[in-house]
Backbone as JSON Lines, residues from 0, in Angstrom:
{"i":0,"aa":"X","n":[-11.38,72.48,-96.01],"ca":[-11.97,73.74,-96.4],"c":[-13.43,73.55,-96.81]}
{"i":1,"aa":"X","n":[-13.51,72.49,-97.42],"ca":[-15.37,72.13,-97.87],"c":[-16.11,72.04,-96.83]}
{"i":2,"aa":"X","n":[-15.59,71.45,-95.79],"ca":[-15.95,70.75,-94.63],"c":[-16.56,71.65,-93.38]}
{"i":3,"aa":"X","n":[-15.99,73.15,-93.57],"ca":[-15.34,73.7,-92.6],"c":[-17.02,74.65,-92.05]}
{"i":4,"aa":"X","n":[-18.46,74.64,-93.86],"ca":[-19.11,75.48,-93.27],"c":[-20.01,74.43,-92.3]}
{"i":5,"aa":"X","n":[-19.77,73.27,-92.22],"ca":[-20.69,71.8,-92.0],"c":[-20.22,71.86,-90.47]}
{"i":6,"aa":"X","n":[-18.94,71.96,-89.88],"ca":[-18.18,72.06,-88.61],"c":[-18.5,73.33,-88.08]}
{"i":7,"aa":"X","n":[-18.51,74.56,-88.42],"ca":[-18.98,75.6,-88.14],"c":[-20.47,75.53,-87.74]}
{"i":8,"aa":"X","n":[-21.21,75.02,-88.99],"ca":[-22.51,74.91,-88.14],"c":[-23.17,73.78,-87.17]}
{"i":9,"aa":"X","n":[-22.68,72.8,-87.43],"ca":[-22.55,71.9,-86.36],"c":[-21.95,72.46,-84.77]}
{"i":10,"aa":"X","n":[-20.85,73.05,-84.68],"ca":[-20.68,73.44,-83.45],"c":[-21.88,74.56,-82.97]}
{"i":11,"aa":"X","n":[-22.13,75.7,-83.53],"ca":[-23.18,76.48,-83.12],"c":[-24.48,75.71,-83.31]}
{"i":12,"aa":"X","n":[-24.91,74.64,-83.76],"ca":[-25.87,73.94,-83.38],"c":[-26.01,72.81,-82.17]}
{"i":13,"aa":"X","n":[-24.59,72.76,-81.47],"ca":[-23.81,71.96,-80.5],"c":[-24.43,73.24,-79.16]}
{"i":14,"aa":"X","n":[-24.29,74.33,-79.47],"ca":[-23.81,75.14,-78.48],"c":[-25.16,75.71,-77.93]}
{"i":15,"aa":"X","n":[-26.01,75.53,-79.26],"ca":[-27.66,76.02,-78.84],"c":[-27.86,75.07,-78.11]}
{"i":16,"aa":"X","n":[-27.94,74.18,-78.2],"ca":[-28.48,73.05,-77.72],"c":[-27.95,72.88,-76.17]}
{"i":17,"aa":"X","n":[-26.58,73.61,-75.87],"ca":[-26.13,72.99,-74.86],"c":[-26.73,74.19,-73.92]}
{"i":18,"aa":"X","n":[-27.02,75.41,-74.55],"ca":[-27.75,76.32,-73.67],"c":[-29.19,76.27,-73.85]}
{"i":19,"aa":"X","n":[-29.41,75.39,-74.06],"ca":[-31.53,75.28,-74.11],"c":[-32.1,76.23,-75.0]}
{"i":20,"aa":"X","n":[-31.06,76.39,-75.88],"ca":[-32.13,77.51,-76.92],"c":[-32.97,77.19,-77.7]}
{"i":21,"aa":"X","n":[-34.34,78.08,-77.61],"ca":[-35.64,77.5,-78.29],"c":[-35.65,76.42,-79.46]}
{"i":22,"aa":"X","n":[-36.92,76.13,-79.61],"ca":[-37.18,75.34,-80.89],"c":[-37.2,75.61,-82.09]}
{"i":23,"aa":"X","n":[-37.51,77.13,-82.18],"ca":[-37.32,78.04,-83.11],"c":[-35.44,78.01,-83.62]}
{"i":24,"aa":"X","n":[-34.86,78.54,-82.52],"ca":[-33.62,78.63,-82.66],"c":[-32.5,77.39,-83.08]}
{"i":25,"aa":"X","n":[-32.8,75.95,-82.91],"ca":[-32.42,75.03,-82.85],"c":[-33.04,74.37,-84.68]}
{"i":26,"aa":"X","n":[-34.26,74.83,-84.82],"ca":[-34.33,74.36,-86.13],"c":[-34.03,75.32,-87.47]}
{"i":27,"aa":"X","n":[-33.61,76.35,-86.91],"ca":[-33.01,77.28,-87.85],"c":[-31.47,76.84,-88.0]}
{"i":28,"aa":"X","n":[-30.76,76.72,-87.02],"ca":[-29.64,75.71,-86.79],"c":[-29.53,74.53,-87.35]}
{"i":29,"aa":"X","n":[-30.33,74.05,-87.69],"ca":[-30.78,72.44,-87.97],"c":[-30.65,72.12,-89.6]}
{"i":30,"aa":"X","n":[-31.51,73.67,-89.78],"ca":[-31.47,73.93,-91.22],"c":[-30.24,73.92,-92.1]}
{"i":31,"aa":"X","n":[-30.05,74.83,-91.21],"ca":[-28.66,75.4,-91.86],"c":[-27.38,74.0,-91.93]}
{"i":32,"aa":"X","n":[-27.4,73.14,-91.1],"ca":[-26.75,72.57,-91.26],"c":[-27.2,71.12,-91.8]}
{"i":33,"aa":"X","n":[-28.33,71.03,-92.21],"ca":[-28.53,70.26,-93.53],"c":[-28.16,70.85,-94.45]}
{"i":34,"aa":"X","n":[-28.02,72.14,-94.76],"ca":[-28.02,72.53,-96.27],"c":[-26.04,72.47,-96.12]}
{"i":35,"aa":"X","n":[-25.7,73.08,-95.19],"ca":[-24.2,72.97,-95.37],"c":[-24.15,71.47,-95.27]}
{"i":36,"aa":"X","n":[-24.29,70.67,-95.03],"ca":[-24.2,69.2,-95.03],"c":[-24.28,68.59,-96.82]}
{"i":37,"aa":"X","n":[-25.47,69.15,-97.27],"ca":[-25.93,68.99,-98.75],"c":[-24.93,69.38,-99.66]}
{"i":38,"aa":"X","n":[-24.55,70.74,-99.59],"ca":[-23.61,71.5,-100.33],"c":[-22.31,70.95,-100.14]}
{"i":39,"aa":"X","n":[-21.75,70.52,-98.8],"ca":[-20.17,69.59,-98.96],"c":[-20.11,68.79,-99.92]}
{"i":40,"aa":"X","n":[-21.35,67.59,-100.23],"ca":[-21.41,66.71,-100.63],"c":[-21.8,67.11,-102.43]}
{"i":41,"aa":"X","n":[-22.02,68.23,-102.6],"ca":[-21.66,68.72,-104.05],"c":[-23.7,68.61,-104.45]}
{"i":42,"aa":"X","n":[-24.59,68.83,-103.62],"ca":[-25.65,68.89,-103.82],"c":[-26.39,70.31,-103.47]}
{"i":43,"aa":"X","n":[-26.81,71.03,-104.7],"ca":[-27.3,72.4,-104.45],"c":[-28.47,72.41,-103.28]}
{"i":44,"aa":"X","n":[-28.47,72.8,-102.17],"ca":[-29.48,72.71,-101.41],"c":[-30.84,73.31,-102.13]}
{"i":45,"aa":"X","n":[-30.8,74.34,-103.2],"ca":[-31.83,75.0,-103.43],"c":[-32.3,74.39,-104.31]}
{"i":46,"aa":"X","n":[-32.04,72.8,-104.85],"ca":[-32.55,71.97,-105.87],"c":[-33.52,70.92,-104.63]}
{"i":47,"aa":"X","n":[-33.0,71.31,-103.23],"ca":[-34.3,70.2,-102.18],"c":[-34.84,70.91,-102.52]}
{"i":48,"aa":"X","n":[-36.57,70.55,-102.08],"ca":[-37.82,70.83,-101.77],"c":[-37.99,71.27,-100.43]}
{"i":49,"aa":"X","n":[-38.16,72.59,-100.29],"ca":[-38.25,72.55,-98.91],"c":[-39.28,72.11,-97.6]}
{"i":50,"aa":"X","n":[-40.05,71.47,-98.22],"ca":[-40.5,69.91,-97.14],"c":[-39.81,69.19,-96.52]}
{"i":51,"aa":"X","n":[-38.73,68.75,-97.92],"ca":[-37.63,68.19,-97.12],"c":[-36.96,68.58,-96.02]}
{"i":52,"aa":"X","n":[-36.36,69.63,-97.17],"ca":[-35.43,70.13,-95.53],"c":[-35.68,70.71,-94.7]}
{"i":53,"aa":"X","n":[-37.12,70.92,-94.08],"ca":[-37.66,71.46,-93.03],"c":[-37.99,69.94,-92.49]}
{"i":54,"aa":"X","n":[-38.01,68.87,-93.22],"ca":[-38.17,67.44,-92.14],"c":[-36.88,66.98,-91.64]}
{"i":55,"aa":"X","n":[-35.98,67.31,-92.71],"ca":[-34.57,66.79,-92.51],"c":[-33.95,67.72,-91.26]}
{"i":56,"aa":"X","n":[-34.5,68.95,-90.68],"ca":[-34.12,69.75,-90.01],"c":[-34.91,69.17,-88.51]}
{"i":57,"aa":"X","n":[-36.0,68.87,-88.66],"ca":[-37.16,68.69,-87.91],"c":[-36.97,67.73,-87.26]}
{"i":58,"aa":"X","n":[-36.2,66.36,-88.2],"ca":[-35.53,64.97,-87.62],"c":[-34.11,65.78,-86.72]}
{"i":59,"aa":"X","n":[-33.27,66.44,-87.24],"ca":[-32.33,66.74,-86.72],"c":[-32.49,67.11,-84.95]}
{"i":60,"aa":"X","n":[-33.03,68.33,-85.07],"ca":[-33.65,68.62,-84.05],"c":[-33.96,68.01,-82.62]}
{"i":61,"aa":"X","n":[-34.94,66.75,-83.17],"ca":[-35.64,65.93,-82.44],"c":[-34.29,65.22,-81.82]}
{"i":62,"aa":"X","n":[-33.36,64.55,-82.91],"ca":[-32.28,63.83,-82.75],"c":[-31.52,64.7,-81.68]}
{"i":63,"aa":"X","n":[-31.08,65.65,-81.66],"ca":[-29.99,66.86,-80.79],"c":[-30.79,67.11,-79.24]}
{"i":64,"aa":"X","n":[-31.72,67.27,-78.99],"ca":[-32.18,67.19,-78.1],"c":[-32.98,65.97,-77.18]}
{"i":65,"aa":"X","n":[-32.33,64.93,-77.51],"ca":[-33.03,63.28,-76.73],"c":[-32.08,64.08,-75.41]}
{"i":66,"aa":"X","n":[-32.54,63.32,-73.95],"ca":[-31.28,63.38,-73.15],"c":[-30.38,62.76,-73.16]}
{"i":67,"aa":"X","n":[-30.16,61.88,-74.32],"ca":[-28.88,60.9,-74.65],"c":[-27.92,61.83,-75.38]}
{"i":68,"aa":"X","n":[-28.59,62.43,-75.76],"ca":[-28.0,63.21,-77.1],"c":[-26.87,64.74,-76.47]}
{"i":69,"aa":"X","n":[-28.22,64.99,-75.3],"ca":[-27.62,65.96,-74.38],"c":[-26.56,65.99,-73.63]}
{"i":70,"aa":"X","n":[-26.67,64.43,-73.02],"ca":[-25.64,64.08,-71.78],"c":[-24.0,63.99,-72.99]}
{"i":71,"aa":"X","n":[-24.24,63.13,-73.94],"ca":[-23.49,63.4,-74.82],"c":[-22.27,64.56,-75.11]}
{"i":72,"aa":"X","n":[-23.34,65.0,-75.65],"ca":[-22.78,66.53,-76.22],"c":[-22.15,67.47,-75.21]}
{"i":73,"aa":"X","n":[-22.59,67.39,-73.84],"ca":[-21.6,67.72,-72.62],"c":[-20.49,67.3,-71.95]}
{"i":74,"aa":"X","n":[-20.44,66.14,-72.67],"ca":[-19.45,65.52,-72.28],"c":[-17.88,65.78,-72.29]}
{"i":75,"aa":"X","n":[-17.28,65.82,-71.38],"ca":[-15.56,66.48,-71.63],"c":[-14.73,64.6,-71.59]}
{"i":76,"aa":"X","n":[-14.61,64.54,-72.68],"ca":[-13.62,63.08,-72.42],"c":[-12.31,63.43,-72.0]}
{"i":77,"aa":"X","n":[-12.04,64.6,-71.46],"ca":[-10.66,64.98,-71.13],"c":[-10.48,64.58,-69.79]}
{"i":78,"aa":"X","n":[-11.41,64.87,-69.27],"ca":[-11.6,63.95,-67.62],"c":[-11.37,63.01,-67.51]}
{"i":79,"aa":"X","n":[-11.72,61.64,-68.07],"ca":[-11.44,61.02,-67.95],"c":[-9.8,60.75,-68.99]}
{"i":80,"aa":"X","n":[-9.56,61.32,-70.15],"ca":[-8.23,61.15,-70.35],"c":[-6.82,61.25,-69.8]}
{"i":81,"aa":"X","n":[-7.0,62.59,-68.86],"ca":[-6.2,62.69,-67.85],"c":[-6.02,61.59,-66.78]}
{"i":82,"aa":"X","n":[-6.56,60.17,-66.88],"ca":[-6.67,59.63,-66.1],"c":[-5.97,58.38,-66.55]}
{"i":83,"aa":"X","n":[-5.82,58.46,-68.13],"ca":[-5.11,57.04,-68.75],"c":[-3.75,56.9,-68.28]}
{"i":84,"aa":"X","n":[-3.32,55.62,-67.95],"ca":[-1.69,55.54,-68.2],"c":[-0.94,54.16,-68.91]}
{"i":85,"aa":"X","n":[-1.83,53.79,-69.37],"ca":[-1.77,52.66,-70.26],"c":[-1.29,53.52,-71.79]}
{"i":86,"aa":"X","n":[-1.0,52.78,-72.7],"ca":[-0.36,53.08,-73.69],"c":[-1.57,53.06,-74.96]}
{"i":87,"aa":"X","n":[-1.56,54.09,-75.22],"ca":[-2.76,54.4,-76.45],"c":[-2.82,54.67,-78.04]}
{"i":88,"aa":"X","n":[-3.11,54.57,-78.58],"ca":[-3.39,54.62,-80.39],"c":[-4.61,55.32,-80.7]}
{"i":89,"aa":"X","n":[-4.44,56.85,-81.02],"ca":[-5.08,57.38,-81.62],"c":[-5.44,57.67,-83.3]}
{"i":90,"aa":"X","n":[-6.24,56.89,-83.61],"ca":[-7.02,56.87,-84.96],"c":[-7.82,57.96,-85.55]}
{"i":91,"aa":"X","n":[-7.31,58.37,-86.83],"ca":[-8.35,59.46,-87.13],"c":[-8.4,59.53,-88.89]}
{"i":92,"aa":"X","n":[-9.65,59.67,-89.13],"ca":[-9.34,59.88,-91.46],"c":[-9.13,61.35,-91.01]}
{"i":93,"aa":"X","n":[-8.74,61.74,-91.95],"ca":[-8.78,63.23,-92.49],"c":[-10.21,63.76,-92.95]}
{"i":94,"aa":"X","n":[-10.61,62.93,-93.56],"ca":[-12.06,63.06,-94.18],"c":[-13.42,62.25,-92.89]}
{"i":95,"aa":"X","n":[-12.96,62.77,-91.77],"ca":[-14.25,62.39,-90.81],"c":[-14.81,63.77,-90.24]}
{"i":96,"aa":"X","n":[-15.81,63.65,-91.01],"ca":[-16.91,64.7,-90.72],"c":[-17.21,64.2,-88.91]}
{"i":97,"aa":"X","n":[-17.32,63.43,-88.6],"ca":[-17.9,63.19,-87.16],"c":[-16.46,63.11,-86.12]}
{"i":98,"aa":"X","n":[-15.61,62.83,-85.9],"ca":[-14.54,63.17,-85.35],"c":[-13.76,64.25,-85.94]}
{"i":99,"aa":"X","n":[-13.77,65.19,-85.88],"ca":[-13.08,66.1,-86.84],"c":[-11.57,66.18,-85.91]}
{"i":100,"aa":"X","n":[-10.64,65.55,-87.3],"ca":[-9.26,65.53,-86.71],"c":[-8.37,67.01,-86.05]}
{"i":101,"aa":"X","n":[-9.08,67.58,-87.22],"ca":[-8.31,68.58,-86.31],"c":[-8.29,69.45,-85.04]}
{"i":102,"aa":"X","n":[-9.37,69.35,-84.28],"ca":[-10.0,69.6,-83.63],"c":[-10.27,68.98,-82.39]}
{"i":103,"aa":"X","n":[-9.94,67.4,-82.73],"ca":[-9.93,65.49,-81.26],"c":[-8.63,65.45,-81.52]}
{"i":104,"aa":"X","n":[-7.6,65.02,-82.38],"ca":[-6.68,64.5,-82.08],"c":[-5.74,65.84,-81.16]}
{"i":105,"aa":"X","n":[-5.33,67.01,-81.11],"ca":[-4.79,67.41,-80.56],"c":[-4.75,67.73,-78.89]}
{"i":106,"aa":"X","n":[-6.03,67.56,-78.69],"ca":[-6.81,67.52,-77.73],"c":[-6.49,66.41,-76.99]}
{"i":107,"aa":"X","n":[-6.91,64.93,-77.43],"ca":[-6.69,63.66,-77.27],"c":[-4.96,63.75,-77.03]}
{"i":108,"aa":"X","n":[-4.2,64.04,-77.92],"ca":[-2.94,63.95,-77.63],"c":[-2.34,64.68,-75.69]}
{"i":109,"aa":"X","n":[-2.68,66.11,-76.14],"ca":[-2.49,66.92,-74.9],"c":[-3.01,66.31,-73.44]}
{"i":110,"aa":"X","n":[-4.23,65.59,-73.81],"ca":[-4.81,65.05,-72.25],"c":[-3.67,63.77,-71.94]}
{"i":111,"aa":"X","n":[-3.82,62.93,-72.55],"ca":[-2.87,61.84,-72.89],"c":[-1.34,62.13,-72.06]}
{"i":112,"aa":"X","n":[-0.89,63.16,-72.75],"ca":[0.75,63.55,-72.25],"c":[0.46,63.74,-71.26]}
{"i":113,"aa":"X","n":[-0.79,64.79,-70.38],"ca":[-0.48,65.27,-69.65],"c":[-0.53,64.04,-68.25]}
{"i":114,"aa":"X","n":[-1.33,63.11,-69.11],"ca":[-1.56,62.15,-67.7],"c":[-0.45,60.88,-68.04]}
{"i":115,"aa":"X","n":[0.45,60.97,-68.17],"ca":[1.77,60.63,-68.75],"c":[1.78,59.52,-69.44]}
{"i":116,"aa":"X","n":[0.47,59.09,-70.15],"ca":[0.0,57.76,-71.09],"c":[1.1,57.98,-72.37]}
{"i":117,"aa":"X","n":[1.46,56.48,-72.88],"ca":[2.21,57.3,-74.01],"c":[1.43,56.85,-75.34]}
{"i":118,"aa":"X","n":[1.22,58.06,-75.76],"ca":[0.24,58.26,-76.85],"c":[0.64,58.06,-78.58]}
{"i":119,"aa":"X","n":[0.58,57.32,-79.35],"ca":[1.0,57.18,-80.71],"c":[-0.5,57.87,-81.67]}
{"i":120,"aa":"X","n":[-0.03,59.13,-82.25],"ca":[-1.49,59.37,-83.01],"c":[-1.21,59.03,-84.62]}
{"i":121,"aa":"X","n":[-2.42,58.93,-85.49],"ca":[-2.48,58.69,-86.79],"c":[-3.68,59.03,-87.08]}
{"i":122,"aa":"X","n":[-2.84,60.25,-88.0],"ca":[-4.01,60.82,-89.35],"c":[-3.84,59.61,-90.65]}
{"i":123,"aa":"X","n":[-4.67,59.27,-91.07],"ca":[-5.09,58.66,-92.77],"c":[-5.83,59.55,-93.4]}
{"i":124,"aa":"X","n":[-4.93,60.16,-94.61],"ca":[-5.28,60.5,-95.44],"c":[-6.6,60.19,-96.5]}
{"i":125,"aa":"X","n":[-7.57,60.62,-96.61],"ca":[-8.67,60.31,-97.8],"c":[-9.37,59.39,-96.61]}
{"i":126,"aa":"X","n":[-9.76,59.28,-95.79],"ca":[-9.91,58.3,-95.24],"c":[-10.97,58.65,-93.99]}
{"i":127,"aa":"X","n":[-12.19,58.21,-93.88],"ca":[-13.67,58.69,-93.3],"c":[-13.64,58.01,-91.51]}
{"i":128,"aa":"X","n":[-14.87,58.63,-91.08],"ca":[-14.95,58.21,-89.77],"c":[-14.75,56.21,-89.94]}
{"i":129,"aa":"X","n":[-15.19,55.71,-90.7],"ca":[-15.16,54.57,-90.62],"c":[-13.66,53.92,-91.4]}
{"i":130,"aa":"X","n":[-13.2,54.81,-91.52],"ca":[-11.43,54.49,-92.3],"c":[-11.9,53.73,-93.2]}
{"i":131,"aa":"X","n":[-12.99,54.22,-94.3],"ca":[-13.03,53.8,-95.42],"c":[-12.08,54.9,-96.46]}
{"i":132,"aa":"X","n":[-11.67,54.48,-97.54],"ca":[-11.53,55.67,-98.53],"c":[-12.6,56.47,-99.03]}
{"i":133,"aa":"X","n":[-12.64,57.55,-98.65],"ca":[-13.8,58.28,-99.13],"c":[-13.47,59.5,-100.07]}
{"i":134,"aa":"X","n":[-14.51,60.15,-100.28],"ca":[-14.58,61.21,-101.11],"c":[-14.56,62.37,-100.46]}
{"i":135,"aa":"X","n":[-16.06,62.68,-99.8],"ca":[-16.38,63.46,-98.89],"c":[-16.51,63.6,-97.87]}
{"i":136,"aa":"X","n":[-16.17,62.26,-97.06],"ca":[-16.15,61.88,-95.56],"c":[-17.9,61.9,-95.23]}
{"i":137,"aa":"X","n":[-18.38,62.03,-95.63],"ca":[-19.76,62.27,-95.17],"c":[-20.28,61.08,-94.87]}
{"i":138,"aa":"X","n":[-21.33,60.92,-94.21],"ca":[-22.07,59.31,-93.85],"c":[-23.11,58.84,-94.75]}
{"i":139,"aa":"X","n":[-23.07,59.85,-95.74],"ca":[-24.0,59.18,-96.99],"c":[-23.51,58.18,-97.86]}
{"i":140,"aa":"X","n":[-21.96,58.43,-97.31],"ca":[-21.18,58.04,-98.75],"c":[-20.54,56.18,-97.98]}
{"i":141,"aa":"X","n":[-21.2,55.89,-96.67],"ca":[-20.8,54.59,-95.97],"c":[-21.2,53.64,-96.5]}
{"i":142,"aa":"X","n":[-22.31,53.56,-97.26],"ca":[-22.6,52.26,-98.16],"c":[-22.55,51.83,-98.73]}
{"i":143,"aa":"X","n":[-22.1,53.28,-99.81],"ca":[-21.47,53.09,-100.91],"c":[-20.19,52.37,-101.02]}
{"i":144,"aa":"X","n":[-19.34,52.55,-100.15],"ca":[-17.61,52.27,-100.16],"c":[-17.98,51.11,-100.0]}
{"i":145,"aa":"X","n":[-17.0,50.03,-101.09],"ca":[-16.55,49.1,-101.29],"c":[-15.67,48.65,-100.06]}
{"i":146,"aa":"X","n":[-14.62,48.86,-99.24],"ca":[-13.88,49.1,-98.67],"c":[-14.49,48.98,-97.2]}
{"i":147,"aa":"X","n":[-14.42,47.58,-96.09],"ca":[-14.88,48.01,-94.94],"c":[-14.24,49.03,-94.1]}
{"i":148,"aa":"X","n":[-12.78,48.68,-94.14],"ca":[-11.77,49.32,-92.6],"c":[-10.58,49.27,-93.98]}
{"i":149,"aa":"X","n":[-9.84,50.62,-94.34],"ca":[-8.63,50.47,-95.33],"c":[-7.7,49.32,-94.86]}
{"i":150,"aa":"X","n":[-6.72,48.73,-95.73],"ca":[-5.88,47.75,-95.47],"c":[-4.83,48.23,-94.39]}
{"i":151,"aa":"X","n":[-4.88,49.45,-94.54],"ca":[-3.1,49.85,-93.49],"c":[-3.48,50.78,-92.82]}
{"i":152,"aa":"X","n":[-4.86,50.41,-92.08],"ca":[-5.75,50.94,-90.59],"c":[-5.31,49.16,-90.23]}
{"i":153,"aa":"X","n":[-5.84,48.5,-90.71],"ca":[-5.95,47.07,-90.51],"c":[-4.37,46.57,-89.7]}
{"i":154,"aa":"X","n":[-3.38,47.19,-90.4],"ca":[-1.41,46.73,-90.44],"c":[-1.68,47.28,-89.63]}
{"i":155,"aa":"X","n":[-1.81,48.7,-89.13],"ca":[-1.23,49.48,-88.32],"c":[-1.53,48.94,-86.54]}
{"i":156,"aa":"X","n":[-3.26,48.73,-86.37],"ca":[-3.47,48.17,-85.42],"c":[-2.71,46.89,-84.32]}
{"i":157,"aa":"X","n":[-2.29,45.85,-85.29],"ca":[-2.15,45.14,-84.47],"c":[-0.38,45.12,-84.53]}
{"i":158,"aa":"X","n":[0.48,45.86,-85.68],"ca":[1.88,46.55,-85.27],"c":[1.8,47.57,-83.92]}
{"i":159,"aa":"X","n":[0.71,48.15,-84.13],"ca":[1.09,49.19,-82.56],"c":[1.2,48.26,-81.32]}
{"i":160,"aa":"X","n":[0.21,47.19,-81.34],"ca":[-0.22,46.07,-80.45],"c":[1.38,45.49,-79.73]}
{"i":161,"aa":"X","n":[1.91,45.51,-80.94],"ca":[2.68,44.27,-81.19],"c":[4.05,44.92,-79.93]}
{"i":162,"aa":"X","n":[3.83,46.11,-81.04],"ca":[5.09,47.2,-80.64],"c":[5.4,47.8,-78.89]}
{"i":163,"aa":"X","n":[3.8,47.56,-78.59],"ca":[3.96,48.34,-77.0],"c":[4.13,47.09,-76.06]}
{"i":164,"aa":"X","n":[3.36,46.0,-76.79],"ca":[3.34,44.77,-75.55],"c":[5.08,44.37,-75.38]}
{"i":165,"aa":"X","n":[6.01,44.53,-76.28],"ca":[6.99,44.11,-76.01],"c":[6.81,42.97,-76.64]}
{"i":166,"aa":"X","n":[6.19,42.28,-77.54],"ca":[6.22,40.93,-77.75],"c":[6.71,41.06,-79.43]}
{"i":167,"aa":"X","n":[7.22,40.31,-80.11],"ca":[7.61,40.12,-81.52],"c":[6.35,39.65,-82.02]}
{"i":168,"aa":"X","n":[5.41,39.85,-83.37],"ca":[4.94,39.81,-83.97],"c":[5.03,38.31,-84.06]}
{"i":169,"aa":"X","n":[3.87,37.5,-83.94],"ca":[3.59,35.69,-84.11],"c":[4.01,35.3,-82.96]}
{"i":170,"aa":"X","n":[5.02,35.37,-81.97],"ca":[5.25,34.99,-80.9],"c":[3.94,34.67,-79.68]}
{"i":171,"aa":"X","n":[4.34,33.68,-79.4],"ca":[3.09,33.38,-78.22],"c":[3.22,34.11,-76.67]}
{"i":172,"aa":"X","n":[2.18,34.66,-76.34],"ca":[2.11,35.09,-74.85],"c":[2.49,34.4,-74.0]}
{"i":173,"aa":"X","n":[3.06,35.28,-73.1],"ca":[4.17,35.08,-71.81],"c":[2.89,33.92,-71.17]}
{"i":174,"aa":"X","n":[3.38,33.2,-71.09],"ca":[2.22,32.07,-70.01],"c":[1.67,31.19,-70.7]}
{"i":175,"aa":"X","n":[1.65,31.82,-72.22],"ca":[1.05,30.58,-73.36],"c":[1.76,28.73,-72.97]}
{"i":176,"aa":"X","n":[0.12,27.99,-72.79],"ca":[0.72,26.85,-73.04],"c":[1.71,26.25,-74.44]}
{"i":177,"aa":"X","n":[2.2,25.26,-74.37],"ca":[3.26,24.8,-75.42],"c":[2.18,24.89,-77.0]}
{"i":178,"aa":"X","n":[2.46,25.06,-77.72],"ca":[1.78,24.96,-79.2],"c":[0.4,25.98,-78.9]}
{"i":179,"aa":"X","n":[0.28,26.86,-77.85],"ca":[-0.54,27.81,-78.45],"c":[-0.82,28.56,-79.22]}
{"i":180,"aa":"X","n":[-1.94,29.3,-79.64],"ca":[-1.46,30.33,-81.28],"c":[-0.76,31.3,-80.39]}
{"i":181,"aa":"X","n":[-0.51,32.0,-81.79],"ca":[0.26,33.49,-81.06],"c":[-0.18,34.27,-80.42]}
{"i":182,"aa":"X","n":[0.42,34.88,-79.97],"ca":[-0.68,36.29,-79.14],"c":[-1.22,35.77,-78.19]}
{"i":183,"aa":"X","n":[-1.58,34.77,-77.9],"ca":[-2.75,34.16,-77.03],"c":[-2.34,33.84,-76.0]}
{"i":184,"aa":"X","n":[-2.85,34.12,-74.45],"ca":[-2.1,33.8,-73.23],"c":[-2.87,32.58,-72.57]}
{"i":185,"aa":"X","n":[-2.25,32.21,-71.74],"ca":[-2.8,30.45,-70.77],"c":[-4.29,31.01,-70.53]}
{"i":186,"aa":"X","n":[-5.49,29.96,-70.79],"ca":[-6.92,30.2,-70.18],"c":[-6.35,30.72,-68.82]}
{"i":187,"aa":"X","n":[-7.34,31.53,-68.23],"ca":[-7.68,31.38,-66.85],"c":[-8.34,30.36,-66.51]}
{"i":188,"aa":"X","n":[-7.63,29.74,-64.76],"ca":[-8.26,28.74,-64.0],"c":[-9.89,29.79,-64.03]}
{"i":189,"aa":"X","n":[-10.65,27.97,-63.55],"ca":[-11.8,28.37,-63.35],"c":[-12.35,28.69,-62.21]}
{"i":190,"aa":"X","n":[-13.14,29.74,-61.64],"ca":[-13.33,30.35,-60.75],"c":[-13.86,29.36,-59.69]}
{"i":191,"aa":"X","n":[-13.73,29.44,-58.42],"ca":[-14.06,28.89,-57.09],"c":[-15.25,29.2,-56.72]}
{"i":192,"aa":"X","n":[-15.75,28.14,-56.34],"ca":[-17.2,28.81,-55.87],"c":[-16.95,28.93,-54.57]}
C-alpha cells in the first residue's frame, strides 16, 4: 500500500517514455516520482529543496530515455518465456520496489505453464530486490543492510537444485570421477583441434 503511489508513477513514467512524450512531460513524471519515491521512504518531499528535486528528476529523465533504457523498457520477457522447458525457480521479496511481485511473478508463472516449464515460485516476506531484509524495499536502504542475500534465499536455492536434478543433496554427479566433491560432474575431455 506505501509502495503503490511509487508503482503507479513509475508505470505512467514507463508509458511516457514508451510513447516519446516530451521533455516537458517526462520530467514532470520524473518529478513526481522522486517525490513518491521520497515519501515511501518516510521523507517529506516538501522538506527537499527544490534544486534537488528538479536534478533528481533531471538525472531521472536523462536515465529513462538512454536507448538502453528504451530497448529495455519494451521489452516483453514473455516471448521468450513461452519458450522455456527446463525447470525454473522464481524468486521474489515482497518488499522489491524494482521487480514488483505482484505484478512479475504471476505473469512469470502464466508464461512458464503455458510453455509447459515446471515452474516453483517464492515470495519472501520483508525481503528487497536484493533478498536483503528490508524496511522499505527501496535501493537507498542496500547499504545499509547488514545482510547480503537472507539465509533461507541461500537454503532454498540449492534445495530447489537439488530437488529437480533428481540427485540427493551431497551426492556426487552422474559421471563424477571416484572421490569427487558433490554435485560436481567428470571434467570435459579436451577439445580437438
Amino acid at each position: 500500500e506505501r509502495l503503490e503511489p511509487v508503482r503507479v508513477t513509475h508505470a505512467a513514467l514507463t508509458a511516457a517514455v514508451l510513447a516519446d512524450a516530451d521533455q516537458a512531460r517526462l520530467l514532470e513524471l520524473s518529478k513526481a516520482l522522486v517525490a513518491a519515491q521520497l515519501a515511501a521512504n518516510g521523507t517529506d518531499p516538501a522538506t527537499i529543496p527544490d534544486a534537488t528535486l528538479e536534478q533528481q528528476a533531471r538525472g531521472a529523465v536523462q536515465q529513462v530515455t538512454t536507448p538502453w533504457m528504451r530497448t529495455f523498457l519494451a521489452l516483453d520477457p514473455r516471448v521468450a518465456l513461452v519458450q522455456v522447458r527446463v525447470p525454473v525457480l522464481a524468486l521474489n521479496g515482497t518488499l522489491d520496489t524494482q521487480v514488483i511481485p505482484e505484478q512479475n511473478l504471476p505473469a512469470i508463472e502464466a508464461a512458464l505453464r503455458e510453455a509447459g516449464a515446471p515452474v516453483t515460485v517464492r515470495r519472501y516476506e520483508g525481503l528487497n530486490h536484493l533478498f536483503q531484509p528490508a524496511t522499505t524495499g527501496s535501493p537507498q536502504e542496500y547499504a545499509n543492510i547488514e545482510t547480503t542475500i537472507d539465509p533461507k534465499v541461500l537454503a532454498e536455492i540449492p534445495a530447489w537444485i537439488w530437488s529437480v536434478s533428481g540427485q540427493r543433496a551431497g551426492a556426487p554427479a552422474a559421471g563424477a570421477p571416484a572421490g569427487a566433491a558433490p554435485g560436481r560432474a567428470a571434467p570435459a575431455p579436451p577439445a580437438s583441434r
